[in-house]
N, C-alpha and C positions, 0 to 999 in steps of 0.2 A: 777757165777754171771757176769763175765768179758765178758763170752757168751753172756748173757741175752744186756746186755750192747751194745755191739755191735750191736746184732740185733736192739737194740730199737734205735740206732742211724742212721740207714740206712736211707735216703730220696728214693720214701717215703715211710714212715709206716706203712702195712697193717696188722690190728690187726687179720684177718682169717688166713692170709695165715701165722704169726705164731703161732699162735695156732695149726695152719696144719702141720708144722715143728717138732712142738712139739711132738704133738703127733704119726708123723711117729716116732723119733727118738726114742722113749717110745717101739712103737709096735717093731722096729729093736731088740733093746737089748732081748726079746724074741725070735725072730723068724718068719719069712712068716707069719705060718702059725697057731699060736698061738696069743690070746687075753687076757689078764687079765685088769679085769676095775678095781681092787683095787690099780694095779701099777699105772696104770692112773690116779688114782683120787689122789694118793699119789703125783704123778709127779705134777700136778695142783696146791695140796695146797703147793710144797713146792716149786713152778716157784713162786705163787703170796707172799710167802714170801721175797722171794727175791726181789722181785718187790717193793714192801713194804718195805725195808729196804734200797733198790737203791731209793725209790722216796724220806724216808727220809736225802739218803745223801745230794741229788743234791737239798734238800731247804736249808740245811745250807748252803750249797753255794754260791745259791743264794741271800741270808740274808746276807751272806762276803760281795758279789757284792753289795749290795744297800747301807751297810755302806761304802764300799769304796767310793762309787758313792757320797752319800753327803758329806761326807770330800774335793772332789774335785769342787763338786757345789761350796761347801762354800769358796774355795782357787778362784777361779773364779770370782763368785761376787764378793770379795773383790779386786780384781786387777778392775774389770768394775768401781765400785767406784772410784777406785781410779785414771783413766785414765778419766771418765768424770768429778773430781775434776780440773784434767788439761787444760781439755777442756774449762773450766768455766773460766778459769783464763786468757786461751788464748783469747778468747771473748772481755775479761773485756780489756786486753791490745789491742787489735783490735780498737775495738771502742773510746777509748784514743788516739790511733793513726791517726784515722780517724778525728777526731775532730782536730787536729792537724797539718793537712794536709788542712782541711777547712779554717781553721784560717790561714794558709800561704799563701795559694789561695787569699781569699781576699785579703790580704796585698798587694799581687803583683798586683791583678787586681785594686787595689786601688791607687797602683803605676803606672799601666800603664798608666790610665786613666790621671792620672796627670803629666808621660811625653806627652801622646799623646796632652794634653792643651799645653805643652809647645811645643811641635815641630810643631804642626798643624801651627801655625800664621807664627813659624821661616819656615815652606814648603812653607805655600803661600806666605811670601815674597818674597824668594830663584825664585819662581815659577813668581812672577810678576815683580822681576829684572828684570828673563831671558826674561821676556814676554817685560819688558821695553827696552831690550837691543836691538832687533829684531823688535821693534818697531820704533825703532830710525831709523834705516836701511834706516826702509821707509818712514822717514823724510826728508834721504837727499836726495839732486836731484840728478838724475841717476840711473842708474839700479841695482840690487843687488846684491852686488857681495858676499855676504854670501853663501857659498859651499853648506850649508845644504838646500836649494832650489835649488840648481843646480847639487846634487846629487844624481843617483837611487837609490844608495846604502842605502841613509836616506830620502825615499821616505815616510815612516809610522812616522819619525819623524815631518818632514818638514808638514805634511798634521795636526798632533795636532796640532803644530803652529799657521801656518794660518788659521785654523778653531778659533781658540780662537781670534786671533786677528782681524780675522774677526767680530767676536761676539762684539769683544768691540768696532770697528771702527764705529760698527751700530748706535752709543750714540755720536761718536763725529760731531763738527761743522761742517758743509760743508766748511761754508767759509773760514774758518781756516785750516781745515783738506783735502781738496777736492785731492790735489793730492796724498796727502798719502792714503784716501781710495780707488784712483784710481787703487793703484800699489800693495795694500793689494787684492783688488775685483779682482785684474788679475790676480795675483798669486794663488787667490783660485779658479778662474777658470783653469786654468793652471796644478794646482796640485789634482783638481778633477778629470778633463778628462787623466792623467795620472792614476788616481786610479782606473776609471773606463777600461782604456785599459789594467792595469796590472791583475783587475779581469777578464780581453776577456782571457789572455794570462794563467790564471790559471783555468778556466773554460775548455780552450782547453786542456791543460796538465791536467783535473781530478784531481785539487789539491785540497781536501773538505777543509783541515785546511786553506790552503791560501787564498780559497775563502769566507770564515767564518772569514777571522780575516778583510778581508778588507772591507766586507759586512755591519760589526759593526762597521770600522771606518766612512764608508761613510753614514752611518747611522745618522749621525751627520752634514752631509753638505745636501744643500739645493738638491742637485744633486742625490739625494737620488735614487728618483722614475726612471733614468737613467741607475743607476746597474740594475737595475731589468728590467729595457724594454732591456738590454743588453742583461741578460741572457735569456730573453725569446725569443730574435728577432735571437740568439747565436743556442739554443737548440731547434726550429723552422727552421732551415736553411732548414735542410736536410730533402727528401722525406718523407711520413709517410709510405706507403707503396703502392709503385711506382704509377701507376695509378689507381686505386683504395685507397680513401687516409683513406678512413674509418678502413681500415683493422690494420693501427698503430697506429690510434690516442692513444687509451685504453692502448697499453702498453707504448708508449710512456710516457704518464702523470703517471703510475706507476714509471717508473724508475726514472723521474724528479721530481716527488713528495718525492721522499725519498731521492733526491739530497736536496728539498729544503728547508725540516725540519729540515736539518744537518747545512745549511747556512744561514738561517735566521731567523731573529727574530720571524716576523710575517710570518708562512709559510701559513695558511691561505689562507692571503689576497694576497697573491703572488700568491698563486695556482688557485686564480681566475680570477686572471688579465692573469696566462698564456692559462687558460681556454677561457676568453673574447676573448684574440687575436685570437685562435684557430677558434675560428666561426665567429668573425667577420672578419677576413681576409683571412684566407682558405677555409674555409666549405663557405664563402658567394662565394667566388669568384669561387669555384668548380661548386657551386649549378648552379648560372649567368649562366655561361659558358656551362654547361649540358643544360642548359633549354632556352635559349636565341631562340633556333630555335624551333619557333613553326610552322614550315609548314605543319609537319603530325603532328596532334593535337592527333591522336590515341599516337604515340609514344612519344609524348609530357605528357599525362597523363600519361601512365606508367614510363615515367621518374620520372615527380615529386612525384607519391605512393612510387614508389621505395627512391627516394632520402629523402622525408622527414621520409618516416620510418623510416631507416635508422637511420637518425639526431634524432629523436626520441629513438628509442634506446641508440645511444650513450650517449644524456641526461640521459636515466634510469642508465648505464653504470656509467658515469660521477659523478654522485649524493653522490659517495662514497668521492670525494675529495672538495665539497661546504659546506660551513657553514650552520645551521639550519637557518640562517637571510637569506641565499640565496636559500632557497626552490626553489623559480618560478623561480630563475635566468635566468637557462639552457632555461625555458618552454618559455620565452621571448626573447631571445637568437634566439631561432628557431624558434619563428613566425616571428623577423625582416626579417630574410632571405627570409621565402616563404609568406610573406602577401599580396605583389602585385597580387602571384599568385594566395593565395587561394580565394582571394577577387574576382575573374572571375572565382574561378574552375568549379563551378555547372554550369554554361553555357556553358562553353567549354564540360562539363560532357554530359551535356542533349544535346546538338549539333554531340558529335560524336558518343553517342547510338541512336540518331533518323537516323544518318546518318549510321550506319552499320544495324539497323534494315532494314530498306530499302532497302539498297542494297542488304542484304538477300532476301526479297520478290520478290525485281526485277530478281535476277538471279534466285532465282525458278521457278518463274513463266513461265520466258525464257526457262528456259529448259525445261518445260514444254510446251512451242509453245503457250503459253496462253496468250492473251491481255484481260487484266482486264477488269469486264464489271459493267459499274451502276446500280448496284440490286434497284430497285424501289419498293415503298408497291403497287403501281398499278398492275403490272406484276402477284401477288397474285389475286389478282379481275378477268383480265385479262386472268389466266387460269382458274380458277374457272367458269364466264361466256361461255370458250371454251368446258371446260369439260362437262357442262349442255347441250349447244348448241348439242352436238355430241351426247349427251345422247339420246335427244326427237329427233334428228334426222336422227340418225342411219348412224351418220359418224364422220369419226375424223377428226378436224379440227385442235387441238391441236399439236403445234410442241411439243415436249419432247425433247430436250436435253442431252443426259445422257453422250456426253466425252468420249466415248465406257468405262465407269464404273472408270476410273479418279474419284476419291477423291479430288484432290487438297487438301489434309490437310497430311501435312510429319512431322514425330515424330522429322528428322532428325533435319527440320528447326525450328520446338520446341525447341529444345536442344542445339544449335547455339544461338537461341534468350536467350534462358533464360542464356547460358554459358555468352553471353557479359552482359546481366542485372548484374547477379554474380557479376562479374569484376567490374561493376560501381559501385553497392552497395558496395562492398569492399573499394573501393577507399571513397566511400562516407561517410561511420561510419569514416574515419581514416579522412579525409582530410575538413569535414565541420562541424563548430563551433557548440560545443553542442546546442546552442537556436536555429541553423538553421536546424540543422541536418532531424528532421521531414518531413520540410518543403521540404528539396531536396529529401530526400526519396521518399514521394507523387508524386514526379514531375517527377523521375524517372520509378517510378512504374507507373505512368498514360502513361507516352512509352512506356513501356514493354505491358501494357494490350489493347493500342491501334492497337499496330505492330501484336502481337499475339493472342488476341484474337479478335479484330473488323476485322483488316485486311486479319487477314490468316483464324480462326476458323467460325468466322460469313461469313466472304463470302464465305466459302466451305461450310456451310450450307444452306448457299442462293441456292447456284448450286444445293445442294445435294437437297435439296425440290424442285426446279424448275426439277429435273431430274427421281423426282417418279413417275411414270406408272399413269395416271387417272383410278380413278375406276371402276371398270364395264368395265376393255376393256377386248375385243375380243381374246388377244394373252396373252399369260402367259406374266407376268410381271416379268422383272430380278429388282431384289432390289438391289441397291448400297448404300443406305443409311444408310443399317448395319454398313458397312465399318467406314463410316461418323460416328457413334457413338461408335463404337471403338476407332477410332482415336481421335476424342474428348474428350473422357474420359481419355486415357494417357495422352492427352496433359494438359488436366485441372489438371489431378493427380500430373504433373508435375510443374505445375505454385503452387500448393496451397505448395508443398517442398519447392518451392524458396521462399514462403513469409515466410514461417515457422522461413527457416533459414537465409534469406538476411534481407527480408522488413519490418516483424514485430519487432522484437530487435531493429529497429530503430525508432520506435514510437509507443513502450512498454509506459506505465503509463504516456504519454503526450497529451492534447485534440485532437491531428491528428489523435489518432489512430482510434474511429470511422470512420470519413472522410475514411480514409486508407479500413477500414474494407469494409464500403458502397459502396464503386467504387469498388472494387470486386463482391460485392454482386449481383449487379446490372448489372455488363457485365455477370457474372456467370447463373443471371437471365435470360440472355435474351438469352443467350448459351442455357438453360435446356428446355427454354420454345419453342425456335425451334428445339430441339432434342423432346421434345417429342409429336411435329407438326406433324414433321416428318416420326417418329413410328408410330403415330395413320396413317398419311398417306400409311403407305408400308403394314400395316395392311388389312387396307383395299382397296388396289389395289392386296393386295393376293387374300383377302376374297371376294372383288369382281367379280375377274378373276372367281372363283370358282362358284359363281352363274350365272353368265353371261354362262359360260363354261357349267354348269350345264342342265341351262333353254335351250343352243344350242345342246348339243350329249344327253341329256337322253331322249331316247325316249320312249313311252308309252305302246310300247311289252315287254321294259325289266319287268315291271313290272304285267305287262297283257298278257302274251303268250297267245296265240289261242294250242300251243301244249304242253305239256310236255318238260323241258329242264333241260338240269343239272343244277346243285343248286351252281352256281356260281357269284361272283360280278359281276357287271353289268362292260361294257368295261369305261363309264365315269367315273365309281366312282373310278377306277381302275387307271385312268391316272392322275384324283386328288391328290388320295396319293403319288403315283408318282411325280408328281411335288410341292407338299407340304412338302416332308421330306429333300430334299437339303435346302429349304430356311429356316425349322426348326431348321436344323444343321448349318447353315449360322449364325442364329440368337442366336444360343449356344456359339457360336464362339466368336462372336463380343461384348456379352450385359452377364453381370454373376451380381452376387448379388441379392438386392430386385428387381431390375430394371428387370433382369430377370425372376424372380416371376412373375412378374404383366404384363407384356408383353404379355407371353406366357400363364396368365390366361384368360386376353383381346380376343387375336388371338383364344383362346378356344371357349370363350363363343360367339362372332363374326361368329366363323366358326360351332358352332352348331345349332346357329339362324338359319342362311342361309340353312342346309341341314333340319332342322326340317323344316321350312317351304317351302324348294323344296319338301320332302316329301308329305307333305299333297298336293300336285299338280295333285297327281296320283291317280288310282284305283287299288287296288292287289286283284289278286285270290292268290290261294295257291299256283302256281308256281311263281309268282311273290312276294309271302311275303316271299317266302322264298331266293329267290335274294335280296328285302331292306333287310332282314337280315343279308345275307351276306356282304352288302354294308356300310351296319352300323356297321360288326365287322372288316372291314378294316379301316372303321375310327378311331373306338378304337384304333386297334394296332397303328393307326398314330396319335391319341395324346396322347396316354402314353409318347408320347418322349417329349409331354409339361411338363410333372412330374407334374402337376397341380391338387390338388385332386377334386375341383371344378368342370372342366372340364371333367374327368374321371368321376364322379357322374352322371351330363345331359349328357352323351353318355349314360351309364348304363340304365339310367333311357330310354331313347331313342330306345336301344335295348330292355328294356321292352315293350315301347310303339307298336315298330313293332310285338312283340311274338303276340298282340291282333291281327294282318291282319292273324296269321297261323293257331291258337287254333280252336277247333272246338265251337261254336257258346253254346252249350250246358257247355261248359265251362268259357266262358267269365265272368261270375261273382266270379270265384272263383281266376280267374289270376288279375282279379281288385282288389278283396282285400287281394295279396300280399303285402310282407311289400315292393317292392319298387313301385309301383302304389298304394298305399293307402294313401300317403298324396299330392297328387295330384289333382289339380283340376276338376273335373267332368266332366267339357266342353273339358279339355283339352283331355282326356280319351274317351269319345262320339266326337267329332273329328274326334280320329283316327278312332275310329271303324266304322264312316263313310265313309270310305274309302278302305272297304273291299266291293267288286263285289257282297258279297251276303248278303248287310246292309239292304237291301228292305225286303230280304226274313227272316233273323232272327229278325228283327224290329216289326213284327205282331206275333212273339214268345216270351215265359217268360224269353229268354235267357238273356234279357235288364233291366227286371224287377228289382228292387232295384237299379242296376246302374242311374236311371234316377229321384231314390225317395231321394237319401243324396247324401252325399260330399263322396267319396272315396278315 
């Protein structure tokens, strides 16, 4: 069983593995290779007796242990009893003692109070003796010769004194009293202007307690506000940081400020008054001093942005040591200083941006060899009547102009202009009064839209229209007016970023801002409406070139050979495209967006008018319809580069039209009611086919029949 024991005590317990134990040690006492289950089952029931007879010991056991166990509960509680009976007892005497200790308290404080009645009257006599005896002094006539006013040593003594007896000298007679208040009032000036130089002298020495104890004595003389203009005129001396004084103000008043909450009463209103001084006697006299010279008014304006920012920040800065009563302090602080000036800025503003616009224009122009010229609306009439005159008379009288292809319009001097607007408008949110602010805004943007767009953009489009080829001439015409609308379109692109971000913000949600808005609208108007004069103009001096040019080199064999010839584009229509795909790619270049669209649908439909009705000029046999044909598909290929699907459709349709001069006669009503000749009109279709060499001979055939009884 001692066995059994052991095993069951092992941590930890596994009930297989002894049963596993068991029963090898069962099967050993046999043999390897030998089994008996009756020893086994024998071994079984007399393990679980044992088991049985071990589990009844170890509960009597356990039954010992629980009576022992409450025998010492019970020894236990009764000590807890009897330790919080002690407890109770201590309490009771506590709170008796306490009470006891209360009741002596008062007695004593009940005593105090009734020496402090008796001593208070015997102090203030004591106190108005000595005040009588010091008084007497300066009764008699002569000087005083009491030590304790003539000594440094009892320099905090001698100052209570004569402060008190000053106080009282204030009630007595004059005429009685007059030289003894004389010699009291000298002495307290005397022993003032000593307290204020002993506080210079511990100021300099960084003595906080020294300067704290005399701070609150002179606290009490009338010389009061004197400490204080000491220590700020004291702590003020010295640079803030060298020539540039902005740069120490901010730590400066940190480090004074936490001097002066240690020494004074009211640090506050000290900390304002060292503040006051600060702008009205340095920062004025710095500002003066910077700004006094206004002969370059350019360097004069970036002085004072520069300088009141500045002052400006430091107020935001600043803000951290003023009282909530003194919000605006600092913000009136720093208009005293610049009001003279801000009171003239926008003049001075709008005088040195009209004058650097100008001088921009002037020196471009210069470098350009150019003397400005008075664009007149007559000069329009004036070409217009030359252009006709030359038309009906089969000459050119027109001068053209063109500057050998000079623009006159520079992004450069765009971006110059609008960089000094920039500048102004900057200076101008920062430096003029909010109710004014719109109004200089306006004033400044009406320069800016004067210098760059009337002066530089409209008068390069004046040039650039007086410089486009008249229509219907003789000699291909170079277009420079692309250019012209290139550049204008940057430069517009560029003005409408500067309002975005300079001019609008400035008269956002105020009644200027239409105003504002309309004076753009309106030079922008007048910008778009001679750019697109002008495209209609270059349009057609292309398109005209092309039938002028047309009506002069195509002659009536390309279309009507007398022989047989190869089936090629005729030599004009050949030099057309040829000189219509530079100015197509010109005009890629220069014009993109809708504006692009429509240009190049324009120049389409313009330039198939013209060749549809050059066409219809001639008569084709079959060697000749099949040169328009080829003529017609050279044009294609040269406007597919319009991307225009418009365009591309009446060419198509056109190269239909020509298939009618080739087909044989016996066919023609079958190519009219294709789908792209059958919504076409019938006249238009009988036209063409008038126009074939052999309209006589199939016109008395059925070949026409139907085409001449509906719409096709």
């Amino acid at each position: 069983m001692m066995s059994h024991m052991e095993e069951l005590e092992q941590e930890p317990f596994d009930v297989a593995e002894f049963i596993e134990r068991l029963t090898w040690r069962t099967s050993n006492e046999l043999g390897p290779d030998e089994f008996d289950p009756d020893l086994l089952h024998e071994t079984f029931v007399q393990t679980i007796k044992d088991l049985t007879i071990l589990q009844e010991r170890q509960q009597r056991k356990c039954e010992k242990l629980e009576e022992a166990l409450k025998e010492e509960q019970k020894f236990h509680g009764s000590n807890v009893d009897k330790l919080q009976e002690k407890h109770q007892t201590s309490v009771d005497w506590f709170h008796q003692l306490d009470e006891k200790i209360n009741s002596v308290a008062g007695k004593i404080i009940h005593l105090g109070e009734q020496l402090e009645n008796v001593n208070t009257p015997r102090s203030r006599t004591v106190e108005a003796q000595r005040l009588l005896n010091h008084m007497s002094e300066f009764l008699i006539p002569g000087r005083i010769i009491n030590d304790i006013f003539s000594d440094k040593t009892k320099l905090f003594e001698a100052a209570d004194i004569i402060q008190k007896l000053y106080t009282i000298s204030q009630d007595l007679p004059t005429d009685k009293f007059g030289e003894a208040k004389k010699k009291i009032e000298g002495k307290y000036d005397e022993i003032e202007r000593a307290l204020i130089e002993e506080f210079a002298n511990a100021q300099k020495m960084e003595d906080i307690e020294k300067m704290k104890h005399i701070a609150s004595i002179l606290s009490q003389f009338k010389g009061y506000s004197q400490c204080v203009d000491a220590y700020i005129e004291q702590s003020q001396a010295s640079t803030y940081g060298g020539k540039d004084i902005f740069g120490g103000i901010l730590p400066m008043c940190r480090h004074h400020y936490a001097i002066i909450k240690k020494v004074f009463a009211s640090p506050d209103q000290v900390m304002s008054k060292f503040i006051l001084n600060i702008y009205q006697l340095k920062i004025n006299q710095y500002a003066q001093t910077k700004l006094e010279d206004r002969r370059d008014e350019d360097k004069y304006l970036k002085t004072l942005y520069d300088m009141y920012s500045r002052t400006m920040k430091l107020s935001n800065d600043l803000s951290e040591f003023t009282m909530e009563s003194d919000d605006d302090l600092l913000a009136k602080l720093t208009m005293n200083i610049f009001a003279k000036h801000l009171a003239t800025y926008i003049d001075t503003e709008a005088r040195v941006l009209d004058g650097k616009c100008s001088t921009e224009l002037r020196e471009f122009y210069r470098g350009k060899k150019h003397q400005k010229k008075q664009t007149e609306r007559f000069q329009e009439l004036k070409r217009d009547v030359q252009a006709l005159i030359g038309t009906r008379a089969n000459i050119n009288i027109a001068q053209i102009e063109d500057y050998g292809g000079e623009t006159f319009l520079s992004e450069e001097l765009a971006i110059n202009l609008l960089q000094e607007s920039k500048m102004a408008f900057k200076r101008c949110r920062l430096l003029s009064k909010k109710t004014e602010l719109p109004s200089n805004a306006i004033r400044l943007a009406d320069i800016l839209l004067r210098y760059l767009m009337h002066e530089h953009v409209d008068y390069a489009l004046e040039l650039g229209l007086h410089a486009i080829p008249l229509a219907e001439s003789k000699t291909h015409p170079q277009i420079y007016f692309f250019d012209c609308v290139q550049k204008s379109n940057t430069v517009v692109h560029l003005l409408e970023k500067t309002y975005s971000a300079s001019i609008l913000p400035c008269v956002l949600s105020t009644p200027r801002y239409i105003d504002c808005i309309e004076k753009k609208r309106i030079m922008l108007d007048q910008i778009e409406s001679k750019l697109d004069s002008g495209l209609d103009r270059s349009i057609n001096a292309l398109v005209g070139w092309v039938k002028v040019y047309l009506q002069n080199e195509q002659r009536k064999s390309d279309f009507k050979p007398d022989t047989d010839i190869d089936t090629v584009a005729s030599p004009a229509c050949l030099h057309v495209v040829q000189q219509l795909m530079p100015a197509i790619q010109q005009i890629q270049c220069c014009i993109d967006g809708e504006n692009l669209t429509s240009i190049m649908t324009e120049m389409g439909v313009r330039l198939h008018r013209v060749i549809f009705d050059h066409l219809q000029q001639f008569q084709f046999n079959t060697a000749g319809a099949m040169c328009a044909i080829c003529d017609v598909n050279e044009y294609r290929k040269c406007v597919r580069e319009l991307k225009s699907p418009l365009v591309t459709q009446l060419f198509d349709v056109l190269h239909a039209l020509c298939n009618l001069l080739l087909v044989k006669h016996e066919n023609l009503q079958e190519v009219c009611g294709g789908e792209t000749l059958n919504s076409l009109d019938k006249s238009v279709v009988m036209n063409f086919i008038q126009l074939r060499s052999d309209y006589k001979t199939i016109k008395i055939s059925n070949s026409l029949k139907g085409i001449n009884d509906h719409r096709i």
